[in-house]
C-alpha positions as CSV (number, residue, x, y, z in Angstrom):
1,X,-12.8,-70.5,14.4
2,X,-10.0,-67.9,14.6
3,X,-7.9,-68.5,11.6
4,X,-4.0,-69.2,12.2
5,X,-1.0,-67.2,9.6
6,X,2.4,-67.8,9.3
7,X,4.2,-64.0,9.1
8,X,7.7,-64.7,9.3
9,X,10.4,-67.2,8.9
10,X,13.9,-67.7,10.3
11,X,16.0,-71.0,9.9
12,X,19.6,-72.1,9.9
13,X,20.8,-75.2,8.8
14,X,24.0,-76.4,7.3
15,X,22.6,-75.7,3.3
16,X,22.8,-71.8,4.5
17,X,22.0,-69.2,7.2
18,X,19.0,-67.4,5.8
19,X,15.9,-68.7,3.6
20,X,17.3,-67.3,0.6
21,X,20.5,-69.5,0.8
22,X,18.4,-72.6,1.8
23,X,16.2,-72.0,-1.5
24,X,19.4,-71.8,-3.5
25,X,20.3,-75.1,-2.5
26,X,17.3,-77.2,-2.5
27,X,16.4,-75.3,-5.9
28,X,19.8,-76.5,-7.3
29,X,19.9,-80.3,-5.1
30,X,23.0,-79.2,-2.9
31,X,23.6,-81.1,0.3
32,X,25.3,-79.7,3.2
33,X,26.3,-82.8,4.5
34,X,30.0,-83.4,4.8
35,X,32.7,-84.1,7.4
36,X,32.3,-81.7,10.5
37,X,34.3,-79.0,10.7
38,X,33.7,-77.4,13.9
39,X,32.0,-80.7,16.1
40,X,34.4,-82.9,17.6
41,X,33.9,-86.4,18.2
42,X,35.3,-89.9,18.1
43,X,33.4,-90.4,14.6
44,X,34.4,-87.2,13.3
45,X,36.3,-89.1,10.6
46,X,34.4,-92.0,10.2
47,X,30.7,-90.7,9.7
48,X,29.2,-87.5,8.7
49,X,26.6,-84.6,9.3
50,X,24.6,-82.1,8.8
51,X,26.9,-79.1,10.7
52,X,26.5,-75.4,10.2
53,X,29.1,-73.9,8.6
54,X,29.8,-71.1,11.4
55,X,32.1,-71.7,14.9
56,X,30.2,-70.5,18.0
57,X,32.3,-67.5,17.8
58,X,30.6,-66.5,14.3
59,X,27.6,-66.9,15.9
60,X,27.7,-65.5,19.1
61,X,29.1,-62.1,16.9
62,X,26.4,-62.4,14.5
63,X,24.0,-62.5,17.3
64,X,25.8,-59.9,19.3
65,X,26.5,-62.5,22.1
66,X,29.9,-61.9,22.3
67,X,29.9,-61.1,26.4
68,X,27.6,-64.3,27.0
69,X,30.5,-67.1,27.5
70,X,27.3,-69.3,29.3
71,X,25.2,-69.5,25.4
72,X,25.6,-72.8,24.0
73,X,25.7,-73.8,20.5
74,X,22.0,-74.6,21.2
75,X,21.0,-71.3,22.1
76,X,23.3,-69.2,19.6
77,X,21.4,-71.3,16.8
78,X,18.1,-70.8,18.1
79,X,18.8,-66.9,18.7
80,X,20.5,-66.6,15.4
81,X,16.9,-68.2,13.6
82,X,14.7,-66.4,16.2
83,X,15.9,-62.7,15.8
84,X,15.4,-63.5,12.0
85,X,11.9,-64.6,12.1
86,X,11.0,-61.5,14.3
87,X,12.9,-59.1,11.7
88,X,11.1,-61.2,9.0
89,X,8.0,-60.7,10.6
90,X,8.4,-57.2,11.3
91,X,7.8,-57.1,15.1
92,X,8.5,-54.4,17.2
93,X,10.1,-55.3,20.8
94,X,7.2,-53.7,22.1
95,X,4.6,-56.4,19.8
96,X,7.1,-59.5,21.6
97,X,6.9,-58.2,25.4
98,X,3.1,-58.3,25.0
99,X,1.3,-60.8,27.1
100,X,-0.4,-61.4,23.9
101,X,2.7,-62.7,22.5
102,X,3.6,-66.3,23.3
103,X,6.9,-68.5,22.4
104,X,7.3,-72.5,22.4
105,X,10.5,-73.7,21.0
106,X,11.7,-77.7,20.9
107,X,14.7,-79.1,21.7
108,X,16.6,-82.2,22.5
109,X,19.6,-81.7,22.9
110,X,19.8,-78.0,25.1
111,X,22.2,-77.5,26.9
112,X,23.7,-81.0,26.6
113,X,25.8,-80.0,23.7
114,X,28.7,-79.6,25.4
115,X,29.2,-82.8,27.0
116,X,32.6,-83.1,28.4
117,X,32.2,-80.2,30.0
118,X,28.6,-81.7,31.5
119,X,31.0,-84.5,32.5
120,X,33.7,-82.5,34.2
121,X,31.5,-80.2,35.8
122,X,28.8,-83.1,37.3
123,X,32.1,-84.7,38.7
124,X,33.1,-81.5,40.2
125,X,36.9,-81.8,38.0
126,X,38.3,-78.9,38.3
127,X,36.4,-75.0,38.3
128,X,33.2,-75.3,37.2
129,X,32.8,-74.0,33.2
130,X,30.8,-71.4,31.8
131,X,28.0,-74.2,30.8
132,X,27.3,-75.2,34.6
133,X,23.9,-73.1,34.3
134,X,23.3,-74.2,30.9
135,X,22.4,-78.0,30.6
136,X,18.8,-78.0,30.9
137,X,16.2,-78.4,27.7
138,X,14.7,-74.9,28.5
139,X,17.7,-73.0,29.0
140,X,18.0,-71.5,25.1
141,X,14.2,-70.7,25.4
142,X,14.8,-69.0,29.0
143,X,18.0,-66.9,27.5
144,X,15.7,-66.0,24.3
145,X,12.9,-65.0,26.8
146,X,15.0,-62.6,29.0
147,X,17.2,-61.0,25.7
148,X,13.3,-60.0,24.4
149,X,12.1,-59.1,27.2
150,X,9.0,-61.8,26.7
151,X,6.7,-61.8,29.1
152,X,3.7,-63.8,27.5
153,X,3.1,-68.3,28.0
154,X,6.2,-70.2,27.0
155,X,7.1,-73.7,27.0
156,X,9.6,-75.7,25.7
157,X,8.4,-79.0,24.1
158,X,10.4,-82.1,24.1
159,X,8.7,-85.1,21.8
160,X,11.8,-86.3,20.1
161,X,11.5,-85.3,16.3
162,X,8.0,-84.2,16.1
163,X,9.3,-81.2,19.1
164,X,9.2,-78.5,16.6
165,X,6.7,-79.5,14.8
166,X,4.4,-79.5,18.5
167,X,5.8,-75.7,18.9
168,X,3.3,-75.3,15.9
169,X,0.5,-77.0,16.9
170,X,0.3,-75.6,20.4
171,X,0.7,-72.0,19.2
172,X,-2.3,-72.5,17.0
173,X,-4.0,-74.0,20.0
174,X,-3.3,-71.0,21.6
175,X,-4.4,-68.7,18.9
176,X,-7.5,-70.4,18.4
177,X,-8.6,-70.6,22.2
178,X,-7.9,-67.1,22.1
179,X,-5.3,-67.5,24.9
180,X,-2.2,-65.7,22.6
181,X,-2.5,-63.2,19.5
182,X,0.9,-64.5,18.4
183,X,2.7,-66.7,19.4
184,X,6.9,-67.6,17.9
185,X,6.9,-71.3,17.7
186,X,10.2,-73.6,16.6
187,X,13.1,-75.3,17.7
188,X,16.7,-75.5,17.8
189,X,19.4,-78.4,18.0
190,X,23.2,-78.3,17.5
191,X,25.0,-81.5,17.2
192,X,26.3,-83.5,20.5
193,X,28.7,-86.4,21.5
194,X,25.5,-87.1,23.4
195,X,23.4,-87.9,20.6
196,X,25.8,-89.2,18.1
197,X,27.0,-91.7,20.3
198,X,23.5,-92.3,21.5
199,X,22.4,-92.9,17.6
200,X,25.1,-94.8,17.3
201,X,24.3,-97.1,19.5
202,X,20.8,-98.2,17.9
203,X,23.3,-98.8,15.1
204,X,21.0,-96.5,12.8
205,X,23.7,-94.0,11.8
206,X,24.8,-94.2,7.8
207,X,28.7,-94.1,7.1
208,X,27.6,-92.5,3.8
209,X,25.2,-89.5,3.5
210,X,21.4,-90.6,4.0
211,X,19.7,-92.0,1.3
212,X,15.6,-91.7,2.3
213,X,13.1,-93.8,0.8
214,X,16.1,-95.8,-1.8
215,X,15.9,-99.9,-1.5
216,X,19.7,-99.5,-0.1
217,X,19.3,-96.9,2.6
218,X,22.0,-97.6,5.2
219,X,20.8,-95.0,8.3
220,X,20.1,-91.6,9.3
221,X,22.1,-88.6,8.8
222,X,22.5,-86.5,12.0
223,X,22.5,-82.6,11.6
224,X,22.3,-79.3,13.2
225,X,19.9,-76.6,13.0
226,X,17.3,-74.1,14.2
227,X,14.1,-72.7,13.0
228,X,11.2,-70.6,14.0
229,X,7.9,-68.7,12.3
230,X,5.8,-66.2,13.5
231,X,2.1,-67.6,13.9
232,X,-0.5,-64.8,14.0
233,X,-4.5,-64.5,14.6
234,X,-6.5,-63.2,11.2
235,X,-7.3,-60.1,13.7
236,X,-3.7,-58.9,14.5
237,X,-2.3,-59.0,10.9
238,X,-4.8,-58.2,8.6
239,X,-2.2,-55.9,6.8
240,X,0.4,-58.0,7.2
241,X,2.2,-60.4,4.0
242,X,1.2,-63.7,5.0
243,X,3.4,-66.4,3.9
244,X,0.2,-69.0,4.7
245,X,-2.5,-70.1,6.6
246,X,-1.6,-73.2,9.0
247,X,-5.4,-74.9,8.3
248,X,-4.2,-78.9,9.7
249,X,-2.2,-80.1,13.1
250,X,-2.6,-83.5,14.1
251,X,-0.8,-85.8,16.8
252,X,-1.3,-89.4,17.7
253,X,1.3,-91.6,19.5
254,X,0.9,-95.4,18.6
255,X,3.3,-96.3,21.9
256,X,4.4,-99.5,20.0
257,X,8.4,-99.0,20.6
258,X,10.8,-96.4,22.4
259,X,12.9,-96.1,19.0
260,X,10.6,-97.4,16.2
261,X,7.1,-96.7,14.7
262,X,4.8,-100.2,14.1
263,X,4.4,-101.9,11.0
264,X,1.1,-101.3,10.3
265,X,2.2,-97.6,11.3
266,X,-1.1,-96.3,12.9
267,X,0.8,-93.2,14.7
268,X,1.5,-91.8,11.6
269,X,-2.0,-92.5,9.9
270,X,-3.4,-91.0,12.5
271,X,-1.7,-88.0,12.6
272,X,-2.0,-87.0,8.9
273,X,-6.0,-88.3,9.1
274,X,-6.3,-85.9,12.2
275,X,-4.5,-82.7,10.1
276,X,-6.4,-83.4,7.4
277,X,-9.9,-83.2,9.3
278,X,-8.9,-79.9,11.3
279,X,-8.2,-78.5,7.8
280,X,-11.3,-79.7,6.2
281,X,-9.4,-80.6,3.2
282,X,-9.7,-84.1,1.6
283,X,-6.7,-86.0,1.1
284,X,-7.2,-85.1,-2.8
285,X,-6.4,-81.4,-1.8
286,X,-2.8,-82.0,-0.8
287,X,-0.8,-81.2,-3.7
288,X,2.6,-81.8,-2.0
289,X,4.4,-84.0,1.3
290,X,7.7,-83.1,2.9
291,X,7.9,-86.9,4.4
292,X,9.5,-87.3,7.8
293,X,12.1,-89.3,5.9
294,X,14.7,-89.9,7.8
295,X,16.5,-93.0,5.7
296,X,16.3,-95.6,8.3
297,X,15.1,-99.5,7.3
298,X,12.0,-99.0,9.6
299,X,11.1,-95.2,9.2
300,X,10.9,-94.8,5.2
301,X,9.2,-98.1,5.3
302,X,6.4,-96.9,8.0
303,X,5.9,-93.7,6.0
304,X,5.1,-95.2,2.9
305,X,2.9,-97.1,4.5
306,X,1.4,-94.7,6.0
307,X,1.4,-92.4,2.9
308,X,-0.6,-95.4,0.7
309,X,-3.4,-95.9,3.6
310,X,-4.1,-92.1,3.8
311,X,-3.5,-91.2,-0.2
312,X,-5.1,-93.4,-2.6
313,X,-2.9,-91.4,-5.1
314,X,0.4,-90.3,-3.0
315,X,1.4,-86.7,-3.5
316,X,4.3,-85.6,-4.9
317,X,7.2,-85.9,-1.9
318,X,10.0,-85.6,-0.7
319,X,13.0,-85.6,2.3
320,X,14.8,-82.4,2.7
321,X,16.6,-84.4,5.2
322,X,19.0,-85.4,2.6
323,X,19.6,-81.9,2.5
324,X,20.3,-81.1,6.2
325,X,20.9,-84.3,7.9
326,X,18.3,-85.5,11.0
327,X,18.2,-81.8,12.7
328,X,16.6,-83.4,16.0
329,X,14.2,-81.3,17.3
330,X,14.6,-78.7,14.9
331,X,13.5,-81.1,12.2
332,X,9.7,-80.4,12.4
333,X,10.0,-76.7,12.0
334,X,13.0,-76.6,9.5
335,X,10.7,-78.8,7.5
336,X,7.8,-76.5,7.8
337,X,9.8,-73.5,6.5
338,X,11.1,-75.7,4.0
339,X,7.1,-76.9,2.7
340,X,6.2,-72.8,3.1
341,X,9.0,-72.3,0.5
342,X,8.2,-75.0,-1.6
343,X,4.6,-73.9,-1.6
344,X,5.1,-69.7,-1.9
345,X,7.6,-70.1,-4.4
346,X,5.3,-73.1,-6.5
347,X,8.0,-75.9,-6.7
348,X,9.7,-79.3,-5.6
349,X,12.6,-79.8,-4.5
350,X,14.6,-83.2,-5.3
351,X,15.0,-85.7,-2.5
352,X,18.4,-86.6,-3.2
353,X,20.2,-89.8,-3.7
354,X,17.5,-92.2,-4.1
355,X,19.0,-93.6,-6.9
356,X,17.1,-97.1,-6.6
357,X,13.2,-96.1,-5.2
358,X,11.5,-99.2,-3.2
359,X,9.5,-100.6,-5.8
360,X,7.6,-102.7,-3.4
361,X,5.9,-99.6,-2.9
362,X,6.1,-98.0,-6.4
363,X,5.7,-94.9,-4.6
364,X,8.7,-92.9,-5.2
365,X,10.0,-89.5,-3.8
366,X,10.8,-86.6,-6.7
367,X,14.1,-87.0,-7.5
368,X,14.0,-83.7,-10.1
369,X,13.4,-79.8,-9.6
370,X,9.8,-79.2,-10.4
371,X,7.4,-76.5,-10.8
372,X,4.0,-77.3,-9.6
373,X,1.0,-75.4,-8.2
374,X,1.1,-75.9,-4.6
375,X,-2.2,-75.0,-2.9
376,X,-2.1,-77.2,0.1
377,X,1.2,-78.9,1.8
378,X,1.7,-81.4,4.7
379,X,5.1,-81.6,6.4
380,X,5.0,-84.9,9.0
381,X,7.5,-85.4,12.0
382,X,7.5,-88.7,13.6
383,X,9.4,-88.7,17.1
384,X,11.1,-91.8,18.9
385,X,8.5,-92.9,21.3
386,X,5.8,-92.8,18.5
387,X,5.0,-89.4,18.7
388,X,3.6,-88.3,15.6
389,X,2.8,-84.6,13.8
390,X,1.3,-83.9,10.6
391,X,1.0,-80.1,9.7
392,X,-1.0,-78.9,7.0
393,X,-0.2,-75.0,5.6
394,X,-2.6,-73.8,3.0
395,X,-1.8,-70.8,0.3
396,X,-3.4,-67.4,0.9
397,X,-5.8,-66.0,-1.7
């Protein structure tokens, strides 16, 4: 079987704007949640988020998109991570217009970011905006596809949460059926009125920052972000630094609940029992577990459930969403960058603010900077729906 390598790396999110600032401040337990600065929305004041710390116009000048009034918040994100994980990678544009070269990216949100003017321009109020061509799911993929000139398979994958995390697992899929010699795999999300108030709704957003896996979590964290890595067959980048080897994907969808994963949480068992038999590795062999996380009642409670049923000793974990927020679709590959730093670097990060750990479970998250030897990682992603991703990266020798 054609072995799968991650080559490069690219995220945003609101605890920096390249890897090295993101290490800095899961290293040294900062959060970049706070009040938004550049979203605006009737709960600006009343909750907050996980927001990037750069306007659209720092972005579309740091991604030379100056001229491109029509890029959404969505799309500058996603090109901001992408042109980094190419660089990071070193890929020519000649190695990205191959046909050999493949890109999925996951979103949610899209173009639906900008939602009044969605509003105004479905009700035909007024001249139509610069966004009219920009609502769809697809479009910061299709922008990214005709600025790189990419002419290889691309999809854009929409599972909820576990999105980005299904960018991965198809572009090994890919690899391995010897369909794509690369393939640039990720997924972007920028906040939206249309999610927040969505979130709200289900009456699982926090009025304080989110507190996974502690007894008096109140909700979920919503945040903004984008992600991608460069996955590459053994045969195309044997001279290449590899950051790791992506040994374990697994999905499984328990279909129990549009918003919730069961009690007994067999999506998620599934899931990490399924990336663990791809990699061949025992459950004993996973040194470390960035948990889905998100700091809802019914989430951290299905995890950890999940966790003691596939571990009979649970791995050190953690939620870097306390970090970042609930990036959406972005989540699954964020995460993944953030277990490939955990892992290349050898340490673990603090899940912050679980002051008081479920002791039902006695299972709780690190809540200190470590160092540890980290052979073998899983990152999970559990979507609404009951999708559910487990990834398993595994340290080259």
């Amino acid at each position: 079987m054609t072995k799968v390598f991650v080559t490069g790396l690219g995220a945003i999110s609101s605890i920096g704007t390249n890897l090295e600032e993101q290490r800095h401040a899961l290293q040294n337990g900062i959060s970049g949640i706070g009040k938004a600065q550049h979203f605006e929305s009737n709960y600006k004041e009343t909750l907050l988020f996980g927001e990037v710390k750069l306007s659209d116009d720092d972005l579309s000048r740091l991604t030379d998109s100056s001229t491109e009034k029509e890029y959404t918040r969505t799309t500058l994100l996603a090109l901001y991570a992408f042109n980094q994980a190419i660089e990071n990678a070193n890929l020519s544009s000649d190695q990205i217009s191959l046909q050999s070269t493949a890109f999925i990216s996951g979103s949610t949100v899209g173009g639906m970011c900008y939602t009044d003017e969605l509003y105004a321009d479905a009700n035909m109020k007024g001249e139509a905006s610069n966004f009219v061509q920009s609502y769809e799911g697809s479009d910061h993929l299709l922008r990214i596809v005709k600025r790189h000139q990419i002419k290889g398979f691309t999809d854009t994958i929409n599972t909820a949460c576990s999105s980005s995390a299904n960018a991965f697992y198809l572009g090994a899929r890919l690899i391995q059926s010897g369909k794509a010699d690369r393939v640039i795999v990720g997924g972007a999300d920028s906040l939206a009125k249309y999610t927040v108030n969505g979130f709200n709704s289900l009456m699982i957003l926090s009025d304080e920052a989110c507190q996974p896996f502690d007894l008096n979590r109140k909700g979920l964290t919503l945040g903004e972000g984008a992600a991608y890595a460069v996955l590459e067959a053994e045969h195309v980048c044997s001279d290449k630094y590899k950051y790791a080897e992506l040994t374990g994907f697994g999905n499984a969808n328990d279909a129990f609940h549009p918003s919730t994963t069961s009690d007994d949480a067999r999506g998620p068992v599934l899931a990490m029992e399924r990336a663990l038999k791809k990699s061949n590795l025992p459950a004993t062999e996973i040194d470390y577990i960035n948990a889905h996380g998100t700091g809802t009642q019914n989430n951290d409670f299905t995890e950890t459930v999940a966790l003691k049923k596939v571990f009979e000793k649970v791995p050190p974990f953690n939620s870097t969403k306390s970090y970042t927020g609930h990036t959406l679709a972005a989540s699954g590959a964020l995460e993944a960058v953030f277990s490939l730093l955990s892992m290349v670097n050898n340490e673990l990060y603090p899940s912050l603010r679980c002051s008081t750990p479920n002791e039902e479970f006695n299972t709780p998250p690190i809540v200190t900077y470590q160092q540890a030897e980290l052979k073998n990682v899983l990152s999970n992603s559990f979507g609404f729906g009951g999708n559910c991703t487990s990834l398993i990266f595994s340290k080259c020798f």
